[in-house]
C-alpha positions in Angstrom: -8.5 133.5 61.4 -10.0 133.1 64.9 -12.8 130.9 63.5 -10.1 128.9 61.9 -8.4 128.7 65.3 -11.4 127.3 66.9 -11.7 124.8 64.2 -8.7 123.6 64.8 -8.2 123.2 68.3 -11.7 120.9 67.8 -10.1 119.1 65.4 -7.3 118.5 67.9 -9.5 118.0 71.3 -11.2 115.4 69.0 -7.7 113.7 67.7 -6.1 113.3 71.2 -9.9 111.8 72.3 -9.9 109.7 69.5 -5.9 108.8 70.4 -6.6 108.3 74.3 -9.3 105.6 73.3 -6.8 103.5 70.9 -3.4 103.4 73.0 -3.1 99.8 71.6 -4.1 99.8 68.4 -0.7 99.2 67.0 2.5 97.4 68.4 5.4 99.6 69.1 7.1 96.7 71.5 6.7 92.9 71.0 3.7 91.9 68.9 2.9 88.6 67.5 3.7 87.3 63.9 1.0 86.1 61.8 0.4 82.9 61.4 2.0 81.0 58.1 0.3 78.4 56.1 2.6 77.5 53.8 3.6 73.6 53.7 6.6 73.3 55.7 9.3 70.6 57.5 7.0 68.2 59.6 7.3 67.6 63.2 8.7 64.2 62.4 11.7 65.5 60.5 12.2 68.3 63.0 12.5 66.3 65.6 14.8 64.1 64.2 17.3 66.7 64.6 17.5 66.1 68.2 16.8 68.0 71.3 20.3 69.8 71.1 19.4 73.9 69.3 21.9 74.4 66.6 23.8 78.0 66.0 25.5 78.8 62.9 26.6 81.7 60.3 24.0 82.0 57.2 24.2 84.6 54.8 22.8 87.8 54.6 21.5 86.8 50.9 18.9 84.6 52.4 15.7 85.0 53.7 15.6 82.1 56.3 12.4 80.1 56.2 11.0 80.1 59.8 9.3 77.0 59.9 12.1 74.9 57.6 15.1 73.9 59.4 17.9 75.8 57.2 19.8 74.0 54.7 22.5 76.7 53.5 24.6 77.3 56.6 28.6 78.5 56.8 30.1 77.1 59.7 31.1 78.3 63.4 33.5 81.6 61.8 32.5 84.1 59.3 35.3 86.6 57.3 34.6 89.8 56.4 36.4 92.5 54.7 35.9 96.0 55.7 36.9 99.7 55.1 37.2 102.2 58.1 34.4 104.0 58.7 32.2 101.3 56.8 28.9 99.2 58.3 29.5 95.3 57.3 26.3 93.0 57.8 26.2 89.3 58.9 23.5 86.6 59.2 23.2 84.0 61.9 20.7 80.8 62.2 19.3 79.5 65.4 17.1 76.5 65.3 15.5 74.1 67.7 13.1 71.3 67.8 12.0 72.2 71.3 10.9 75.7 72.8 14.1 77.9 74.1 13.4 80.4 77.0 14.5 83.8 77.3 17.3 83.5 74.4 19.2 86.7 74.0 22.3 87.8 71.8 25.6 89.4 73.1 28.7 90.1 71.4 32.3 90.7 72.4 34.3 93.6 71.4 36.7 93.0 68.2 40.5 93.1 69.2 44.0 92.7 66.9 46.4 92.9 69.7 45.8 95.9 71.7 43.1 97.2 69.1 39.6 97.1 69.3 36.4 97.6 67.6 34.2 98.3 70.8 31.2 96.5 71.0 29.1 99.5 70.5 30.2 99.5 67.1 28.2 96.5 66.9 24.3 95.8 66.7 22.6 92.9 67.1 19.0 92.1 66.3 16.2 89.3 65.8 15.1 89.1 62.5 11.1 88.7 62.8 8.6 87.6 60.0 6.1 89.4 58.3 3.6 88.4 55.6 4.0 89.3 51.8 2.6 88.2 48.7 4.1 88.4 45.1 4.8 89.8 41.2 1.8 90.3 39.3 0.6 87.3 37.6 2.8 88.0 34.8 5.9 88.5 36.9 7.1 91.7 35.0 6.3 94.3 38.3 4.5 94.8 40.9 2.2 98.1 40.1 -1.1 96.5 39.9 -4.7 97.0 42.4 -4.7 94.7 44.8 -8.1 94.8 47.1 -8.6 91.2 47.9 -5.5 89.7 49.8 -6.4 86.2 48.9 -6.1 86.5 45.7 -2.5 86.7 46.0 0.3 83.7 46.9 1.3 84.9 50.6 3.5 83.8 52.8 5.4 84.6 56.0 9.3 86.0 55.1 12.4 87.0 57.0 12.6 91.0 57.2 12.1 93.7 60.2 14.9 93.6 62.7 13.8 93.5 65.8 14.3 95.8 68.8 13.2 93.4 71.1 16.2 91.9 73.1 15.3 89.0 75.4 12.6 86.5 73.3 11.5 83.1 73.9 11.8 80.4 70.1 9.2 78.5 69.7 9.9 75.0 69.0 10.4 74.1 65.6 11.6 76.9 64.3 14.1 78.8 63.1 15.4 82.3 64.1 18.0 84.6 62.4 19.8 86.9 64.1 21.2 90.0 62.0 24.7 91.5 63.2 26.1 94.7 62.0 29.3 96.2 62.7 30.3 100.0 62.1 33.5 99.8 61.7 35.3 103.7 63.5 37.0 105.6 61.3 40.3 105.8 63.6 40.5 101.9 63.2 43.9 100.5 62.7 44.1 98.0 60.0 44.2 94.4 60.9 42.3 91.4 61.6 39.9 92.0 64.4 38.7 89.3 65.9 35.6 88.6 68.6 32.5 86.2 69.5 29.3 86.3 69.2 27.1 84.3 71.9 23.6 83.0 71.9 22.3 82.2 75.5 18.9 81.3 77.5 17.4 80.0 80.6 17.0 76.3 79.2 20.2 75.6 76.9 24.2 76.2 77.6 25.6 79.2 75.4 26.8 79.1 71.8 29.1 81.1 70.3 30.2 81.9 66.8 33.6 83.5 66.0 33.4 86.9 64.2 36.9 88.3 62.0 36.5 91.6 60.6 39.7 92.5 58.2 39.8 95.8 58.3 41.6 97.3 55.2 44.0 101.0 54.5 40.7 102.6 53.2 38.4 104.8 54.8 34.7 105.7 54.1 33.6 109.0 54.5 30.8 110.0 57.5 27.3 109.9 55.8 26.9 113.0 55.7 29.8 113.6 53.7 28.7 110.9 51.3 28.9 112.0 47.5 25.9 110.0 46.7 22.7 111.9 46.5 20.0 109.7 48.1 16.5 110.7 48.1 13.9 108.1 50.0 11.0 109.9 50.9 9.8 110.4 54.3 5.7 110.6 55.5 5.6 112.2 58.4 1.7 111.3 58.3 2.2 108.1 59.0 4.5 108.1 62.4 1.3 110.1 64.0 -1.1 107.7 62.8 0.9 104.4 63.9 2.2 105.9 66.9 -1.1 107.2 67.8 -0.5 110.8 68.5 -1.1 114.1 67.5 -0.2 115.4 64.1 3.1 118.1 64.6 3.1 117.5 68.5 5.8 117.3 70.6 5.3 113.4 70.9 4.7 113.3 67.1 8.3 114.8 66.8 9.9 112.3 69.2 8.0 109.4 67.5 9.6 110.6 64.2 13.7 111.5 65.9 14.9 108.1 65.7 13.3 107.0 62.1 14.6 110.2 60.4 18.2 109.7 62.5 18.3 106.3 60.6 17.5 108.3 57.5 20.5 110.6 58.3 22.7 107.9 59.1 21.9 106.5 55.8 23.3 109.3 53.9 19.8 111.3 53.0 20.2 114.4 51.7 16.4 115.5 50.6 13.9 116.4 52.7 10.7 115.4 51.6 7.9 118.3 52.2 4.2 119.1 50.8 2.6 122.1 49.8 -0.9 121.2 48.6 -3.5 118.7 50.1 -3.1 115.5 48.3 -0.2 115.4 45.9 -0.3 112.3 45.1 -3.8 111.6 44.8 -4.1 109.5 48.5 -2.1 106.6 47.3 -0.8 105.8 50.4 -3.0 104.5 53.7 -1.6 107.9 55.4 -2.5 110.9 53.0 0.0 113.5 52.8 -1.6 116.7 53.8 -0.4 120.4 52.9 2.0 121.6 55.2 1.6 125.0 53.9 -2.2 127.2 54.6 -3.5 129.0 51.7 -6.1 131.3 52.9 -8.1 133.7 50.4 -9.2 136.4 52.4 -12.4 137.7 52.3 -11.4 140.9 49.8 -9.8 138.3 47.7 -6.3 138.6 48.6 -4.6 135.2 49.6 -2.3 135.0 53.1 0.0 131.9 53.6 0.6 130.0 56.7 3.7 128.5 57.0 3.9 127.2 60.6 3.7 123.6 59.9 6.0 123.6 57.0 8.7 125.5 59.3 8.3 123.1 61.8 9.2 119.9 59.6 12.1 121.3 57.7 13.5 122.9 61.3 13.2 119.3 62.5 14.8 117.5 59.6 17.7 119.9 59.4 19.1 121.2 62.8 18.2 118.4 65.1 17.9 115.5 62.4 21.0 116.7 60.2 19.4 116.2 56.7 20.2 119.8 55.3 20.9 119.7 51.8 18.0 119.9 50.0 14.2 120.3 50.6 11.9 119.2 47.3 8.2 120.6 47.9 5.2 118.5 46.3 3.7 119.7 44.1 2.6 122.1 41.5 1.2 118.7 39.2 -0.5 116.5 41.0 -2.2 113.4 40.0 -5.5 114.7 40.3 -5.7 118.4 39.5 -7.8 119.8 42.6 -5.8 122.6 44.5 -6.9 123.3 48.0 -7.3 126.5 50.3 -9.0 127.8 52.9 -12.1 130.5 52.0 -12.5 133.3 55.0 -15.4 134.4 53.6 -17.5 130.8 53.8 -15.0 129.6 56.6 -14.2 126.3 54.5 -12.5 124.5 52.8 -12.5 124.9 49.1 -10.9 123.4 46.0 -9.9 124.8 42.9 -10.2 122.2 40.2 -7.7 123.5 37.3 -4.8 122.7 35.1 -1.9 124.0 33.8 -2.3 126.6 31.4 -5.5 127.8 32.8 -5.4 131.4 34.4 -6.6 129.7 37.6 -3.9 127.7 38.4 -1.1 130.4 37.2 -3.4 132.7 39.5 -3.0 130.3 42.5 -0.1 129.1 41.9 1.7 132.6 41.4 0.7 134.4 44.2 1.4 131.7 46.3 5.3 130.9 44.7 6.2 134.6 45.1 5.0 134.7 48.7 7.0 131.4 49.4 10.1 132.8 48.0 9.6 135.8 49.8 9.8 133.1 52.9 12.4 130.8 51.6 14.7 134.0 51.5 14.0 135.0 54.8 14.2 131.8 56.3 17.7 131.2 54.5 16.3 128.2 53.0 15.9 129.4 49.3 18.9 128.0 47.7 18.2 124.6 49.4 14.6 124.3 48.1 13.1 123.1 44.8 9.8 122.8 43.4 9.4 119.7 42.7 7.5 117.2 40.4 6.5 113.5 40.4 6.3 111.8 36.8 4.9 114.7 35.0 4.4 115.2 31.0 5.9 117.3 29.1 3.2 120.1 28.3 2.2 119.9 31.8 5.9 121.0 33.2 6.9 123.3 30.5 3.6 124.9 31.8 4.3 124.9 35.1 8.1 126.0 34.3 6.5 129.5 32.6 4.9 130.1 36.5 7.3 129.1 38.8 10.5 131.4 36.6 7.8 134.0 36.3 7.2 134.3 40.2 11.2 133.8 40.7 13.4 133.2 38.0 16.0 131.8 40.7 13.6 128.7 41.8 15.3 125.3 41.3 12.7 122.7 40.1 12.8 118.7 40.3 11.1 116.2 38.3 11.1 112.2 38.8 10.4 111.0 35.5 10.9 110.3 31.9 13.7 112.4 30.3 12.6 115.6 28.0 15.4 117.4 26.2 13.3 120.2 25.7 13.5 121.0 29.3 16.4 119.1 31.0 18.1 122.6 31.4 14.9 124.1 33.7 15.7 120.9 36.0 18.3 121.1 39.0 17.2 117.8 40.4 16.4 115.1 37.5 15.9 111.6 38.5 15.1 109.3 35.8 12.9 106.1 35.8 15.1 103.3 35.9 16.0 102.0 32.0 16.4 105.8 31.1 19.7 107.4 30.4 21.3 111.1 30.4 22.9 111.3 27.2 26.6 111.4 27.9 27.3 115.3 26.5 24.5 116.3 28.7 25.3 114.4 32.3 28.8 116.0 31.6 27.0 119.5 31.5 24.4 119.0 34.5 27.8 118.1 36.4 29.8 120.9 35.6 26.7 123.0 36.5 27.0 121.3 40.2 22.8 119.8 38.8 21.7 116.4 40.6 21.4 113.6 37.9 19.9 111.0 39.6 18.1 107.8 38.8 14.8 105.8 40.9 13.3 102.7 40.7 9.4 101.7 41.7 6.9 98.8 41.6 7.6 98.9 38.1 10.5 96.3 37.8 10.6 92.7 38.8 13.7 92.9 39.2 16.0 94.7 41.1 13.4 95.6 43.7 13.2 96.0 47.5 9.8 94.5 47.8 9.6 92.2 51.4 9.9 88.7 48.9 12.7 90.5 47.2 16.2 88.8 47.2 18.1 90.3 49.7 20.6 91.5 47.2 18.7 93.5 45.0 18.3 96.1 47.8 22.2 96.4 47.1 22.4 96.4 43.4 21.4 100.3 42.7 24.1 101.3 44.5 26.1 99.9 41.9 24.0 100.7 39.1 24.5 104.5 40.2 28.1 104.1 39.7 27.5 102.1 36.2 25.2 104.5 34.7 27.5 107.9 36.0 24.6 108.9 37.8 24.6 111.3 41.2 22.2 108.9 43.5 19.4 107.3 44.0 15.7 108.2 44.7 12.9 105.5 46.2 9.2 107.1 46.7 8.8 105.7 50.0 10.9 105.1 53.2 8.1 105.2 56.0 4.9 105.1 54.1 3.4 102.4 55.8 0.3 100.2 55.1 -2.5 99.4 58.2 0.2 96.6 60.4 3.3 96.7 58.6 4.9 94.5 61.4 2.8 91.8 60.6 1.3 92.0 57.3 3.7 94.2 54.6 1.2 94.1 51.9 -1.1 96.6 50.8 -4.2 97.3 48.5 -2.1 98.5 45.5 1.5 97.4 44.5 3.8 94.3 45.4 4.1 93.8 49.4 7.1 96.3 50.8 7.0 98.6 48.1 5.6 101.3 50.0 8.1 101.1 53.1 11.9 100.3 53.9 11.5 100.9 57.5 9.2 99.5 60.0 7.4 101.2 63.2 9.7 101.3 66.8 12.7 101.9 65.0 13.0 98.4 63.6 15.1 98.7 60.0 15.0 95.8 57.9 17.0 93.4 55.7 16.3 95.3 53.0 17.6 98.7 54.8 20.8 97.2 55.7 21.0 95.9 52.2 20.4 99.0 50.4 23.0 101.0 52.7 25.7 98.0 51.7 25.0 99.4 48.1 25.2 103.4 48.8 28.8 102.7 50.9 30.2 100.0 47.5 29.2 103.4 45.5 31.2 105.5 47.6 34.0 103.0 47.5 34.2 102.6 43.6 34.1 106.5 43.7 37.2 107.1 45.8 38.8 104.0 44.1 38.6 105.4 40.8 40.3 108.5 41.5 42.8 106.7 43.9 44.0 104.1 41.5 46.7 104.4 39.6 47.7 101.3 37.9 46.0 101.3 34.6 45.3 97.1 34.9 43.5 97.6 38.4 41.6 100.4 37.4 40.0 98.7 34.0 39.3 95.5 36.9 37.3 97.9 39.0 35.7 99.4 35.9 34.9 96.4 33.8 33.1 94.6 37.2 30.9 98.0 37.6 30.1 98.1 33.8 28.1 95.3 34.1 25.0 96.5 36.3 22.9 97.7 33.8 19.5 96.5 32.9 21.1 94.7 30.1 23.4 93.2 32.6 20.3 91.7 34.7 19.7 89.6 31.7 22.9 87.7 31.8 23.3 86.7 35.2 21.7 86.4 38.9 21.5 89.7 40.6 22.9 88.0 44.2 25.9 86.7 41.9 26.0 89.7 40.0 26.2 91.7 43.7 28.7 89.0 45.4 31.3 88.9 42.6 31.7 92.4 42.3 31.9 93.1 45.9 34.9 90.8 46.2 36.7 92.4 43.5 36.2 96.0 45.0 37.3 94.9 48.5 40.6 93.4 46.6 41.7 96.7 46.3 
């Protein structure tokens, strides 16, 4: 172990050298958008628009062009609905045929009489541009290799929100401005009403009139949120981005504000590793073991656990995502098992598979130990063992282990659906298309099991990739509630590719896919989007047990029936999204 010791602190002396030499590698404040070649309005027709900038509402289903003067506008006043204790979005468009200086966004506080919504219940943010690409050829997904960017139709689009509060607008151009207002839960219902104003050094202010109905409902704190959402978190790729060392204090302040947007969202997973690798190094950032396996040199193994402690520590006490902690893997997509040898003082690999007394060797003496720490740590009942799109064979395998070294162990699997071992499973998320037969979801519920469902870079459609119609970040939150399941799961909240401010594609998959949050604590259209669908599930759950006249009830129920993969056939997913919203905010 002291060998080890001095390995490591090398390793780190190295790191923070390596760190101190690339302070600037990345942007964490302004940066520069890339440049778009796209064909686009011409200066002539630009500047027939006058030297006058123009301010009005948009909607949050567009992805404003930057270098196209917008053509689908609403007016000077936008109307929302809104329940107490519920996050509404809004969209505005600023455009100019000559430069504007120092332009920055303030809003008033929301009033109805004596009542307020203060204004910070209210953010307001630039929306920046970064590059994406597109579908595969075909346009059925986006899973495919993608090594040379130039093969692939790119373009600059509408998506980080911007933290950055005072920026010059190039001349002409367009710039959105994203608002969102959390609406407190001790909100009296009414009509609020408030502006929103757009100044700078070289134009007069405009302002845009904001009303905010807010109605006799109210949404429950995220954390309180029935809906089981799992988006998982790399921790791997904060230190890299932010340049710092892995599990330091600076790597944990990096990480606070992206995993308290997490929370906020309603997260109830936390996202841990156990082995070197699980997913075979499909992301830039490889997810490293945060557990040491170390066969000592009479053959006995030891288990470090510092690292792991130190995550799920973070996440839960000063984070607040406590509910459940799912640790990668037992199958990985490339069956090499790592650990550290005392007796060569390196690292070794075990290459093995389930069913071979190697790997229920290694992985027994390691589960029994980590229960044995679980139980201590108070932690046990929280955690499951958890697998990513695994066969059959391969799990009932592992299944005979993990029971064997603690009958008690809940286990996860993100997959197909397998009768033959549904009951094993606490946590089963299935691959979007795939259903719980009815009998069975009924049974997993009584049994307090998480039946949830995910989606990939496998569909076209809905999907949150970067050229993704805004809406479709929204629709699984109603698909959720359609197909009775508990939540949702997306692989990857944070896992970003080299400059994901400025270039959101990656070698492998459809631009976005690997990321919902950008670097700096910058969330995104497609964030925002995806939380409007998480709170409309929440909603359609309280309203179904609140209702009581039959008539309503079937209108709630027949507008939710209808997001289904079968229902993505018959009409646009933005309609689909905007007509069922209304109906639930009739209520």
């Amino acid at each position: 172990m002291k060998t080890l010791s001095i390995i490591c602190f090398f390793i780190l002396s190295l790191t923070n050298n390596i760190i101190a030499q690339n302070k600037e590698k990345y942007p964490l404040g302004d940066y520069t958008e890339l440049t778009d070649t796209k064909p686009h309005d011409s200066n002539t027709f630009w500047d027939k628009q006058g030297t006058l900038p123009q301010l009005r509402w948009g909607s949050t289903d567009i992805r404003y062009s930057k270098l196209n003067i917008p053509v689908e506008t609403k007016g000077s006043l936008w109307k929302a609905k809104a329940w107490k204790g519920e996050r509404v979005n809004a969209q505005a468009v600023l455009w100019s045929a000559k430069e504007l200086k120092n332009v920055q966004i303030s809003v008033s506080e929301l009033t109805n009489g004596s009542d307020i919504i203060p204004i910070s219940s209210i953010t307001t943010n630039f929306v920046r541009y970064v590059m994406t690409d597109e579908l595969n050829k075909d346009k059925r997904g986006g899973c495919s290799h993608r090594p040379n960017k130039a093969e692939w139709d790119s373009s600059l689009v509408a998506d980080p929100l911007d933290i950055i509060k005072i920026r010059d607008v190039q001349a002409r151009s367009t710039q959105p401005i994203w608002v969102n207002i959390w609406v407190p839960k001790n909100t009296r219902t009414g009509k609020y009403k408030g502006t929103l104003t757009i100044s700078g050094t070289n134009f007069s202010p405009m302002k845009l009139k904001i009303e905010v109905e807010v109605l006799n409902h109210t949404l429950p704190s995220p954390e309180d949120w029935k809906f089981h959402l799992d988006l998982w978190q790399n921790p791997y790729a904060v230190a890299r981005y932010y340049q710092v060392p892995l599990w330091s204090k600076k790597h944990f302040e990096a990480m606070r504000p992206i995993m308290k947007k997490l929370a906020d969202t309603g997260q109830k997973v936390i996202t841990a590793t156990i082995m070197h690798k699980p997913w075979n190094g499909q992301t830039l950032d490889l997810f490293n073991s945060m557990v040491t396996k170390i066969k000592k040199i009479d053959g006995t193994w030891s288990y470090d656990y510092t690292v792991f402690d130190k995550w799920v520590d973070f996440m839960m006490n000063e984070i607040g995502i406590n509910q459940q902690i799912n640790c990668y893997t037992l199958i990985p997509w490339a069956l090499q098992f790592d650990y550290y040898d005392q007796a060569t003082n390196t690292i070794k690999y075990i290459n093995t598979k389930p069913g071979d007394k190697s790997y229920s060797d290694y992985w027994g003496s390691f589960l029994t130990d980590f229960s044995r720490h679980l139980r201590k740590k108070g932690w046990f009942e929280k955690t499951t063992i958890a697998m990513d799109e695994r066969e059959l064979n391969a799990m009932q395998e592992a299944l005979k282990i993990i029971k064997k070294a603690d009958p008690e162990f809940k286990v996860s699997l993100a997959g197909n659906y397998h009768n033959e071992i549904e009951s094993d499973l606490y946590d089963y998320c299935l691959a979007f298309g795939h259903n719980f037969p009815k009998d069975t979801k009924n049974s997993r519920s009584q049994k307090n099991k998480k039946s949830t469902v995910y989606t990939c870079c496998t569909e076209a459609i809905p999907n949150v990739f970067t050229f993704s119609p805004p809406a479709e970040a929204t629709w699984p939150g109603w698909h959720v509630a359609a197909g009775n399941y508990d939540g949702y799961l997306r692989w990857a909240y944070n896992s970003w590719p080299e400059d994901p401010l400025r270039d959101s594609r990656f070698r492998t998959w459809a631009a976005g896919d690997c990321f919902l949050i950008y670097p700096g604590f910058r969330s995104s259209i497609r964030m925002e989007r995806l939380i409007e669908g998480i709170q409309d599930c929440e909603k359609i759950w309280i309203l179904q047990k609140k209702i009581t006249n039959k008539k309503q009830l079937e209108k709630l129920n027949k507008i939710v029936s209808q997001f289904t993969p079968e229902g993505l056939t018959r009409k646009d997913v933005t309609q689909m999204v905007n007509e069922a919203r209304k109906v639930l905010n009739s209520f």
